[in-house]
Residue frames as a rotation matrix with the C-alpha (Angstrom) as fourth column:
UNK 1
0.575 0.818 0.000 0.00
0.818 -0.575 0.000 0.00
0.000 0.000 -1.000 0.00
UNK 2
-0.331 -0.804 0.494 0.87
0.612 -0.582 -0.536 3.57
0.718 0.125 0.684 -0.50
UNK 3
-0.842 -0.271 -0.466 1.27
0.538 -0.350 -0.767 6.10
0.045 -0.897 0.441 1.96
UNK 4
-0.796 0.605 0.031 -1.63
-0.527 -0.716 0.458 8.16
0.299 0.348 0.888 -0.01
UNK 5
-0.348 0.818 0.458 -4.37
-0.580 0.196 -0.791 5.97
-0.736 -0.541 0.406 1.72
UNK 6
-0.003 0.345 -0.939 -5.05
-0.950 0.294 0.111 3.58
0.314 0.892 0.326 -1.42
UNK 7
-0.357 -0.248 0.900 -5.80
-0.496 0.867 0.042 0.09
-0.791 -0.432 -0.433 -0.52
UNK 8
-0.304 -0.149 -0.941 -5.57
-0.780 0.606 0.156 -2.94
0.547 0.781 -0.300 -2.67
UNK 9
0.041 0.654 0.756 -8.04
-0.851 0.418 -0.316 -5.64
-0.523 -0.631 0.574 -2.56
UNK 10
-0.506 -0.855 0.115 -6.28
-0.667 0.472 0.576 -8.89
-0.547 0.214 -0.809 -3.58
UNK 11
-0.059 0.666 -0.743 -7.86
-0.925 0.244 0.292 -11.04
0.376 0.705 0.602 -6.53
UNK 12
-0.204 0.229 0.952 -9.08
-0.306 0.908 -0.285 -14.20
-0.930 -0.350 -0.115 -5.53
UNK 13
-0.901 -0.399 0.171 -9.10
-0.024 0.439 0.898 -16.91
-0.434 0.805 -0.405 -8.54
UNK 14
-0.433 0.808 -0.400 -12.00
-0.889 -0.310 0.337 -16.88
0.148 0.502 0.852 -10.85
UNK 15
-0.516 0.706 0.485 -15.12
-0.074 0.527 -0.846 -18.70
-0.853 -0.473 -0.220 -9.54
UNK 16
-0.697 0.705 0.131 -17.98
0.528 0.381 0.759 -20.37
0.485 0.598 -0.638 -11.63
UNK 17
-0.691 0.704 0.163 -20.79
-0.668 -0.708 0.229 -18.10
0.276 0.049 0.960 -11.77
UNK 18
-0.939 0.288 -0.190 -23.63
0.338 0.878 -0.340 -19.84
0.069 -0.383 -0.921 -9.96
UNK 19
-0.870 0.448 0.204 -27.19
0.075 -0.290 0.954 -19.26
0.487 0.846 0.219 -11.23
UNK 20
-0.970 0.243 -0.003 -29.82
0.104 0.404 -0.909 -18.49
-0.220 -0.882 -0.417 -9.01
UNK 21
-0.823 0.378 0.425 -33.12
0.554 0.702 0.447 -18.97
-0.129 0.603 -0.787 -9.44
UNK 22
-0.543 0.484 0.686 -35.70
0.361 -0.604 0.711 -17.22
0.758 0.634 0.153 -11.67
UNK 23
0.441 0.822 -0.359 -37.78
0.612 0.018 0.791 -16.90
0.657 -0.569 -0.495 -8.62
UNK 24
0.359 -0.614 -0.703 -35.71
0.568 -0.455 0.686 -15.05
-0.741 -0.646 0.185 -6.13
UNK 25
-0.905 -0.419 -0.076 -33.95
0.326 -0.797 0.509 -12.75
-0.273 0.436 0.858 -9.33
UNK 26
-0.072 0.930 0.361 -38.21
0.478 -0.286 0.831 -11.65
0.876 0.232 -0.424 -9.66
UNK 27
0.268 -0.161 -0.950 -38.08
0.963 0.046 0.264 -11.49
0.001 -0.986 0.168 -5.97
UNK 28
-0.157 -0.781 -0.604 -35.28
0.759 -0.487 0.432 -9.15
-0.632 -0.391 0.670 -5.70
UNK 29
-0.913 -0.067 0.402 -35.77
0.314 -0.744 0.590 -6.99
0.260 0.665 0.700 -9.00
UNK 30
0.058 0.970 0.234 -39.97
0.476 -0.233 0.848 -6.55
0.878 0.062 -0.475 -7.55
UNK 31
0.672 0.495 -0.551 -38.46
0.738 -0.382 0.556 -5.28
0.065 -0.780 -0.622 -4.64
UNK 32
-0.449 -0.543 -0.710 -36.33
0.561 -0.790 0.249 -3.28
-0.696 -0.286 0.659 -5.16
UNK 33
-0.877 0.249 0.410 -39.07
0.189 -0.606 0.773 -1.55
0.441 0.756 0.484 -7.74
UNK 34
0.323 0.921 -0.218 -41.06
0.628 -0.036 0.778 -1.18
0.709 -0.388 -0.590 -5.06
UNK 35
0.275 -0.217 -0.937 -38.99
0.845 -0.410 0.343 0.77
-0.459 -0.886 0.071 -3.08
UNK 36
-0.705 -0.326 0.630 -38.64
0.687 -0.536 0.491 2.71
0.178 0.779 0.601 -6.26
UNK 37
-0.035 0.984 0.177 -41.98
0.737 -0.095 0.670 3.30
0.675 0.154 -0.721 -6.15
UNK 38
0.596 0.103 -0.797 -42.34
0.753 -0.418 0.509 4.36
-0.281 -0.903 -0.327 -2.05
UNK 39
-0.507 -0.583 -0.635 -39.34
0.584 -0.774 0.245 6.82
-0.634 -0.246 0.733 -2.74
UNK 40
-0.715 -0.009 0.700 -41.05
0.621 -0.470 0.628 8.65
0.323 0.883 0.341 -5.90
UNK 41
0.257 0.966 0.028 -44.24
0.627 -0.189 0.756 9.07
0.735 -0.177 -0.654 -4.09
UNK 42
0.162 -0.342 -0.926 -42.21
0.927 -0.268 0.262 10.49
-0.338 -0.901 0.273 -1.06
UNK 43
-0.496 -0.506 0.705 -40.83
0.839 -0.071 0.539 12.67
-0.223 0.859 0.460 -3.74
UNK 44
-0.145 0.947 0.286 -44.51
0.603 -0.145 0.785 13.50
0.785 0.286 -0.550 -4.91
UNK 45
0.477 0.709 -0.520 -45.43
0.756 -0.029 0.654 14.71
0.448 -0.705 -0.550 -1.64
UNK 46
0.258 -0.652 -0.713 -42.73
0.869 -0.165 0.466 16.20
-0.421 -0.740 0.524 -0.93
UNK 47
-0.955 -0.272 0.117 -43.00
0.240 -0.478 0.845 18.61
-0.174 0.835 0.521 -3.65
UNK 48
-0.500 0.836 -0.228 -47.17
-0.426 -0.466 -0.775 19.29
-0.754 -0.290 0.589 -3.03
UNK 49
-0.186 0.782 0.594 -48.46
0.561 0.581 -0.589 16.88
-0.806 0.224 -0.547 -5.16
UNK 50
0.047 0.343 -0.938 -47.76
-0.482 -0.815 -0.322 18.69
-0.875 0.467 0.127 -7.73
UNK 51
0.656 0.377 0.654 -48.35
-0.020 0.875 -0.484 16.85
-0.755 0.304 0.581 -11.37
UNK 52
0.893 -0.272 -0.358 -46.27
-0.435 -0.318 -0.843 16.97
0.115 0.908 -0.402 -14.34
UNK 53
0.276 -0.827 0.490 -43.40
-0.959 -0.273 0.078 15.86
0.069 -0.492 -0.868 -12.78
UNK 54
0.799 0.005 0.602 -43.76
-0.220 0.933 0.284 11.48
-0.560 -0.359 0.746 -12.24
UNK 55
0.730 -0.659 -0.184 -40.48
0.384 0.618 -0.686 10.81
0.566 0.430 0.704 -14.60
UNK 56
0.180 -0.637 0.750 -38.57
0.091 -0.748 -0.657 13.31
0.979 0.186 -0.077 -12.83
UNK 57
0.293 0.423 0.858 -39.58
-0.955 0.086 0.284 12.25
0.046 -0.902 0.429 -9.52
UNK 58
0.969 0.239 0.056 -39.26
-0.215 0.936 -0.278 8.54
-0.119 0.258 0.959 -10.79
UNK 59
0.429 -0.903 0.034 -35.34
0.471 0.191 -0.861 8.95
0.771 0.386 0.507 -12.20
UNK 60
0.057 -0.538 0.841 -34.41
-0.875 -0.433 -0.217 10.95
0.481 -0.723 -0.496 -8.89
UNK 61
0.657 0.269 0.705 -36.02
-0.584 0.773 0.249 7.92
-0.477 -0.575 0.664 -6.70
UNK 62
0.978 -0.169 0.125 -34.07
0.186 0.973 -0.139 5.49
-0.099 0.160 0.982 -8.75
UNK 63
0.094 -0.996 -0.013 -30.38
0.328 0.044 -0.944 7.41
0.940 0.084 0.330 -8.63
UNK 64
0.149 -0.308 0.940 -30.86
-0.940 -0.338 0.038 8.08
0.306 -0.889 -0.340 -4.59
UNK 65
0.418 0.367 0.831 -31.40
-0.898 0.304 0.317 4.22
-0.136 -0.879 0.457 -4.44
UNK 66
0.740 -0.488 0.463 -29.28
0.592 0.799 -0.105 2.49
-0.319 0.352 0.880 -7.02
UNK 67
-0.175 -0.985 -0.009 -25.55
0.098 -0.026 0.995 2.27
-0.980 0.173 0.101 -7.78
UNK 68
0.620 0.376 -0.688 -25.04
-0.676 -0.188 -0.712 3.15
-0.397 0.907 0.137 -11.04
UNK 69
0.355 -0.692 0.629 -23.06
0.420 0.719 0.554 -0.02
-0.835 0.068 0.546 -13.10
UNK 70
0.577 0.062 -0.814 -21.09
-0.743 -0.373 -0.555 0.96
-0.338 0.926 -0.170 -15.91
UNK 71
0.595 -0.084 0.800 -20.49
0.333 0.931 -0.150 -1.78
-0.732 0.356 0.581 -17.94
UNK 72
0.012 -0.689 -0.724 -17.82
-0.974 -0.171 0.146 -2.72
-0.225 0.704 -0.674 -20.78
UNK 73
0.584 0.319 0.746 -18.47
0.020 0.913 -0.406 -5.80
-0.811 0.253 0.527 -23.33
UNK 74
-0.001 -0.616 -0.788 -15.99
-0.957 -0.229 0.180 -7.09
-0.291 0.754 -0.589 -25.63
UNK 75
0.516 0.459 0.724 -15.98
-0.263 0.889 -0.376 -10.09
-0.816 0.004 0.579 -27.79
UNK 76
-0.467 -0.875 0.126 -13.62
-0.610 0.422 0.670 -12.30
-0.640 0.236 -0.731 -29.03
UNK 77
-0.373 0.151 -0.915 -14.06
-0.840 0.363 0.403 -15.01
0.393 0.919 -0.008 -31.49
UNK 78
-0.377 0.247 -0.893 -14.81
0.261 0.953 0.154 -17.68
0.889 -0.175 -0.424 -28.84
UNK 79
-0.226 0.492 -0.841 -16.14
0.966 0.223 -0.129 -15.55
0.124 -0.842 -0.525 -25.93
UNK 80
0.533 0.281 0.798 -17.88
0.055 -0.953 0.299 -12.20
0.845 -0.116 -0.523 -24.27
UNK 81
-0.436 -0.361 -0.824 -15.66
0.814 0.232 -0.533 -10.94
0.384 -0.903 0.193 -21.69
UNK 82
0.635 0.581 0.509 -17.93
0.225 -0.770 0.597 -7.95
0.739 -0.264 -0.620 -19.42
UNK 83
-0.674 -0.738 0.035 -16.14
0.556 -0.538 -0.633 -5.34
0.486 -0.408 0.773 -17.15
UNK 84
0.504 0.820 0.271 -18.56
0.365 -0.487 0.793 -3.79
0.783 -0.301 -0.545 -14.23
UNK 85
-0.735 -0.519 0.438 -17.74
-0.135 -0.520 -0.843 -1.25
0.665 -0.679 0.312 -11.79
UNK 86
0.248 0.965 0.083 -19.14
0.061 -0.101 0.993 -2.11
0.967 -0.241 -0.084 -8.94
UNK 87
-0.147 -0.809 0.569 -17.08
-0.338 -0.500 -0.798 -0.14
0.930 -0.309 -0.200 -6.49
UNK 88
-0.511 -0.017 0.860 -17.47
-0.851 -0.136 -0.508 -0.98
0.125 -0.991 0.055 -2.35
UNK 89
0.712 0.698 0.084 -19.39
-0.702 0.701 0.127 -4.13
0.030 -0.150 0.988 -3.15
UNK 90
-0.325 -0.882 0.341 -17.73
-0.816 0.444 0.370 -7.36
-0.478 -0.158 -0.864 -2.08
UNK 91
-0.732 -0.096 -0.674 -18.19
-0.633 0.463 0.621 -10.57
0.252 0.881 -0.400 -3.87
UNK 92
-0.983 0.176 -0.049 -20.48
0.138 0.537 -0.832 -11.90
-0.120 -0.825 -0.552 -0.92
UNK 93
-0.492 0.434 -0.755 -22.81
0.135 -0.818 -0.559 -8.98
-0.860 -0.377 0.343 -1.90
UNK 94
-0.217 0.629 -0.747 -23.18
-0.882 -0.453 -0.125 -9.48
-0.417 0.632 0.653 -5.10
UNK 95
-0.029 0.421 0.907 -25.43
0.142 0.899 -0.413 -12.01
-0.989 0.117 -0.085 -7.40
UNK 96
-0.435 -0.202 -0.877 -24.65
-0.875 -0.135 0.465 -12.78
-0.213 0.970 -0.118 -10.88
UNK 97
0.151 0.481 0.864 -27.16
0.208 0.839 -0.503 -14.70
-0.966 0.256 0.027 -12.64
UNK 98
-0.568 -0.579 -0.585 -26.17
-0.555 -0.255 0.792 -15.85
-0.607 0.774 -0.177 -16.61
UNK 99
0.630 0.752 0.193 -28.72
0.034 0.222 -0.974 -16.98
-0.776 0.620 0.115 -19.21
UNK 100
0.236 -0.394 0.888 -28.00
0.906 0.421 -0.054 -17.97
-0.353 0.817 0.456 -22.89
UNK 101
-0.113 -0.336 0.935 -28.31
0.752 -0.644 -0.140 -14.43
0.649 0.687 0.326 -24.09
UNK 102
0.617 0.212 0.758 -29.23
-0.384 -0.760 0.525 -11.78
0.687 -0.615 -0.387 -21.06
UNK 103
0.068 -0.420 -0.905 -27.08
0.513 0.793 -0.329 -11.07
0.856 -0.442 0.269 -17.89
UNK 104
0.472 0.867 0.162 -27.84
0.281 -0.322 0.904 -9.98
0.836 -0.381 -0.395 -14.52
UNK 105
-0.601 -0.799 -0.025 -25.66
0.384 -0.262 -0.885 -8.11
0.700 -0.542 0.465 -12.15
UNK 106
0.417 0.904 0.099 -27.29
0.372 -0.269 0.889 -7.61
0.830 -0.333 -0.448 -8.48
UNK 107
-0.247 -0.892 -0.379 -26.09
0.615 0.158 -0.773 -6.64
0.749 -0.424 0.509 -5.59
UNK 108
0.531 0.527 0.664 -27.05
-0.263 -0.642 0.720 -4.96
0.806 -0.557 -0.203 -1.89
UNK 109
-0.304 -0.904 -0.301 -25.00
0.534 0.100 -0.840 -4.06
0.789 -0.416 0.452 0.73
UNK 110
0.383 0.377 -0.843 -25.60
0.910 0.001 0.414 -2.64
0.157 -0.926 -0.343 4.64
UNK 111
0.269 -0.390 0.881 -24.83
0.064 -0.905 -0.420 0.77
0.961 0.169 -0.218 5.12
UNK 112
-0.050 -0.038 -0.998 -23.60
0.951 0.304 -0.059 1.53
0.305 -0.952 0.021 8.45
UNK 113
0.500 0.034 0.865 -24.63
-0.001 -0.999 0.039 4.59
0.866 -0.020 -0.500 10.41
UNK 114
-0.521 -0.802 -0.292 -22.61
0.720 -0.230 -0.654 6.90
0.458 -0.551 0.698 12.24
UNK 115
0.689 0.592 -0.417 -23.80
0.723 -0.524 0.450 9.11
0.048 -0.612 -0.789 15.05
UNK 116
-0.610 -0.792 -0.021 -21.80
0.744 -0.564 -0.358 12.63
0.272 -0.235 0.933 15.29
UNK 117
0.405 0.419 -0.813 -22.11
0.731 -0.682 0.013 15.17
-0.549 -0.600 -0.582 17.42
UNK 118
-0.850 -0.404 -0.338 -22.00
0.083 -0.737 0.670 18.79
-0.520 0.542 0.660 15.54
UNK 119
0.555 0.785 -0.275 -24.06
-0.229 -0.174 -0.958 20.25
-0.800 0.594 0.084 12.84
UNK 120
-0.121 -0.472 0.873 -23.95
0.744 0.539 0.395 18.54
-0.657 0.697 0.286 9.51
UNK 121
0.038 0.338 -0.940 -23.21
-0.262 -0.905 -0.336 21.05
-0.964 0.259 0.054 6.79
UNK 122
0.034 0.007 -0.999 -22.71
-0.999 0.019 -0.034 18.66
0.019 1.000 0.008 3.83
UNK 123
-0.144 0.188 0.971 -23.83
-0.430 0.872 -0.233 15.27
-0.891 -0.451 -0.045 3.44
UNK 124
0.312 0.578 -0.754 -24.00
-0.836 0.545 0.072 12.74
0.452 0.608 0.653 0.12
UNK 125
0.200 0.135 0.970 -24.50
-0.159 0.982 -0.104 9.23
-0.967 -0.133 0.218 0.25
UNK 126
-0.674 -0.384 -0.630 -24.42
-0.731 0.227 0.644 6.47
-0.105 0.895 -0.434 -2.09
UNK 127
0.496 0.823 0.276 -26.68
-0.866 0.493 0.086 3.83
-0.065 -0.281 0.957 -2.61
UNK 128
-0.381 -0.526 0.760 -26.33
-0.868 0.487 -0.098 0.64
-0.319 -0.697 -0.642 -1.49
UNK 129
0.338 0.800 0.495 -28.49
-0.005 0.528 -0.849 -1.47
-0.941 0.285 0.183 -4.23
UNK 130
-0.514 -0.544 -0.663 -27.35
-0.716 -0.153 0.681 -2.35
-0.472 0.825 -0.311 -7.88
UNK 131
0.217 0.255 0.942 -28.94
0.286 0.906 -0.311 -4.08
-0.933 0.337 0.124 -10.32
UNK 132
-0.123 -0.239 -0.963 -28.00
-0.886 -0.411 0.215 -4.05
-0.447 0.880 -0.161 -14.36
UNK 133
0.439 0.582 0.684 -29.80
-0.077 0.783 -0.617 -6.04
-0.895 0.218 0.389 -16.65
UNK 134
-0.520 -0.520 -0.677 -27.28
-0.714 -0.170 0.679 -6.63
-0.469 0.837 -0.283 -19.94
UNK 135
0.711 0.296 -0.638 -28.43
-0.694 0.145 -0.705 -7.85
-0.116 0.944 0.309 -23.63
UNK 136
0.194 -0.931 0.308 -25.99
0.033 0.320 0.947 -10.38
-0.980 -0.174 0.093 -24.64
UNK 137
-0.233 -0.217 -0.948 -24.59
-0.934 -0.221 0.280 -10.23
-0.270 0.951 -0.151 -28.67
UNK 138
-0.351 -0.564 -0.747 -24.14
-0.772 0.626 -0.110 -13.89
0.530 0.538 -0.655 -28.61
UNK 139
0.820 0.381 -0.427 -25.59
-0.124 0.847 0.517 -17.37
0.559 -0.371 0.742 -27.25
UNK 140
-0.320 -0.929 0.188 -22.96
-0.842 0.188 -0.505 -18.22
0.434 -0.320 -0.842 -24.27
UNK 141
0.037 0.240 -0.970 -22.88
0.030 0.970 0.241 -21.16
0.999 -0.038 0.029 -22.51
UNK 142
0.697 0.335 0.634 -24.03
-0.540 -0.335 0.772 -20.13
0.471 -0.880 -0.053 -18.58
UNK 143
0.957 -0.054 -0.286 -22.41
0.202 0.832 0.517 -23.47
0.210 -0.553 0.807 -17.06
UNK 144
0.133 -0.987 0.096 -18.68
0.963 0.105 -0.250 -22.43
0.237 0.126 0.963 -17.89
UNK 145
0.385 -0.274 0.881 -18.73
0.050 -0.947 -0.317 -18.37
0.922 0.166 -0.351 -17.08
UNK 146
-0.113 -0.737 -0.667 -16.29
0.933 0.153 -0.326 -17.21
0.342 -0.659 0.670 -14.67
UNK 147
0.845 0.393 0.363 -16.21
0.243 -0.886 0.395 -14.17
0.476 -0.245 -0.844 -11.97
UNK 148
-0.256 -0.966 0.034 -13.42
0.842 -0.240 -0.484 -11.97
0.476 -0.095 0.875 -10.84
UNK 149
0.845 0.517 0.137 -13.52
0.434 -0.812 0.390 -9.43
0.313 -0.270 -0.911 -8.47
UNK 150
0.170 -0.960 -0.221 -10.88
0.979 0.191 -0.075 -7.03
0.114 -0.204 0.972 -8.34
UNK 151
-0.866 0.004 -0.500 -10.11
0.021 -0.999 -0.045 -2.87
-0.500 -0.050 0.865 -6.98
UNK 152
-0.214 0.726 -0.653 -14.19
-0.508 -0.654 -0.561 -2.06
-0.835 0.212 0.508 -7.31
UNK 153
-0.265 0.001 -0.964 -14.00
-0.949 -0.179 0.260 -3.98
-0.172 0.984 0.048 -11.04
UNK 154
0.144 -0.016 0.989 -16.08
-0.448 0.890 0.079 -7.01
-0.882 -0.455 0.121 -11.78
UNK 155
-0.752 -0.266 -0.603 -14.61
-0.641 0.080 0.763 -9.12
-0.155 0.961 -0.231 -14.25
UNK 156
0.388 0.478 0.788 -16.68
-0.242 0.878 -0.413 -11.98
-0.889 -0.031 0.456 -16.38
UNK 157
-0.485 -0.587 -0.648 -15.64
-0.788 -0.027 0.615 -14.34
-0.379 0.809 -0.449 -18.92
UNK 158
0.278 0.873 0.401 -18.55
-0.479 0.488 -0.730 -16.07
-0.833 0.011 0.554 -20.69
UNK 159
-0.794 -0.508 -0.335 -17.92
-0.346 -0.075 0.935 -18.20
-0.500 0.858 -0.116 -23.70
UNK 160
-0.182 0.804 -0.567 -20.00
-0.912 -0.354 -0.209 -18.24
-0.369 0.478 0.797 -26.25
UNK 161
0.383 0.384 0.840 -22.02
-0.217 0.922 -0.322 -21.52
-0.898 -0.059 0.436 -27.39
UNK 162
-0.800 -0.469 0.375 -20.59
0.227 0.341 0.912 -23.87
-0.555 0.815 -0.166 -30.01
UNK 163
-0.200 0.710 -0.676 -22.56
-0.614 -0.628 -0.478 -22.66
-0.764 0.319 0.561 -33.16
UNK 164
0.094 0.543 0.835 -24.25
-0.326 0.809 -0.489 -25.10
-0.941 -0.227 0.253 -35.24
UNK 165
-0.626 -0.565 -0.538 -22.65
-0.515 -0.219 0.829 -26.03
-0.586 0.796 -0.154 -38.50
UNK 166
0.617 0.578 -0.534 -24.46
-0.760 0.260 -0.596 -26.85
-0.206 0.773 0.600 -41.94
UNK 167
-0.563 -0.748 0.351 -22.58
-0.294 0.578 0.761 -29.97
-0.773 0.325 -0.546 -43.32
UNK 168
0.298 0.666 -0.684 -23.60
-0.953 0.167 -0.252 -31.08
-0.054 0.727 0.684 -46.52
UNK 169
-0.324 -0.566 0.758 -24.09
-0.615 0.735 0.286 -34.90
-0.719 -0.373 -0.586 -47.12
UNK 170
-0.395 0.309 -0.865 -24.39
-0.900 0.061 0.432 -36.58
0.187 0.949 0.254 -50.71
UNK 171
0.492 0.754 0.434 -26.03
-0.719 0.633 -0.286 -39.72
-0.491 -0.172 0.854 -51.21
UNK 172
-0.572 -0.816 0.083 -24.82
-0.539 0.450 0.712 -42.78
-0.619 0.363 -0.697 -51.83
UNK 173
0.132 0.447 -0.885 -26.65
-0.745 0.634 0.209 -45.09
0.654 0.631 0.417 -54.81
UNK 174
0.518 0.701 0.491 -28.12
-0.828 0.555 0.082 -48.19
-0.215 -0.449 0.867 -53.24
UNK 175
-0.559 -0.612 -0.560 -26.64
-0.826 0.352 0.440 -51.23
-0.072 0.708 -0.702 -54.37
């Protein structure tokens, strides 16, 4: 470590992504659009009920309460390899579920509060919820994708399914 406060959070070998089930990634993505919800309406109210306003109210509620992910996808001739920031989250925290063509980056962490004495004069937070739903280009093959967490940056390395080849076969005469 340097002296400048930087700490380094040592890679641990790449793990087999471990799929969890449709029922619990419904679960998790209905609640945490429900808490979307409760915060917009707070929002609403908080602002007199005034109308015009329910996307703008709606896209605040959802960047006070989710991490943003920013994603990077590249693709190779035999896999997709994805790059998420998903800074302060540990690998414990987060759920990666992988499907033939769609992938699913979740993730929710405890905040801890701090009691200080004093008046606050400046205060942000972060949020403590992630979720990023990704398109895939390509058919991969779930069973074989690997995870990497490393300094805030998850890696994945999905390869892509064997594609199905045309072969052409002549006939033989009978004899």
């Amino acid at each position: 470590m340097s002296d400048k406060g930087t700490a380094v959070q040592v890679a641990k070998q790449p793990t087999n992504v471990t799929p969890i089930a449709p029922e619990n990634l419904f679960e998790r993505a209905n609640n945490i659009l429900n808490a979307i919800s409760r915060r917009a309406y707070e929002i609403f109210e908080g602002n007199g009920r005034s109308f015009g306003r329910d996307l703008e109210d709606w896209f605040r509620a959802e960047r006070e309460l989710l991490h943003p992910v920013h994603i990077h996808v590249t693709e190779s001739g035999d896999a997709l390899e994805v790059k998420a920031e998903v800074p302060g989250f540990t690998e414990k925290e987060l759920e990666i579920n992988v499907e033939p063509r769609r992938l699913v980056i979740t993730g929710k962490r405890e905040s801890k509060k701090e009691e200080k004495k004093g008046k606050t004069l400046y205060s942000e937070s972060c949020a403590n919820q992630i979720m990023r739903v990704i398109d895939l280009p390509a058919d991969v093959e779930a069973e074989k994708a690997t995870a990497t967490l490393k300094n805030g940056v998850l890696e994945l390395n999905l390869p892509k399914s064997a594609k199905a080849r045309t072969v052409r076969i002549e006939p033989k005469a009978a004899a």
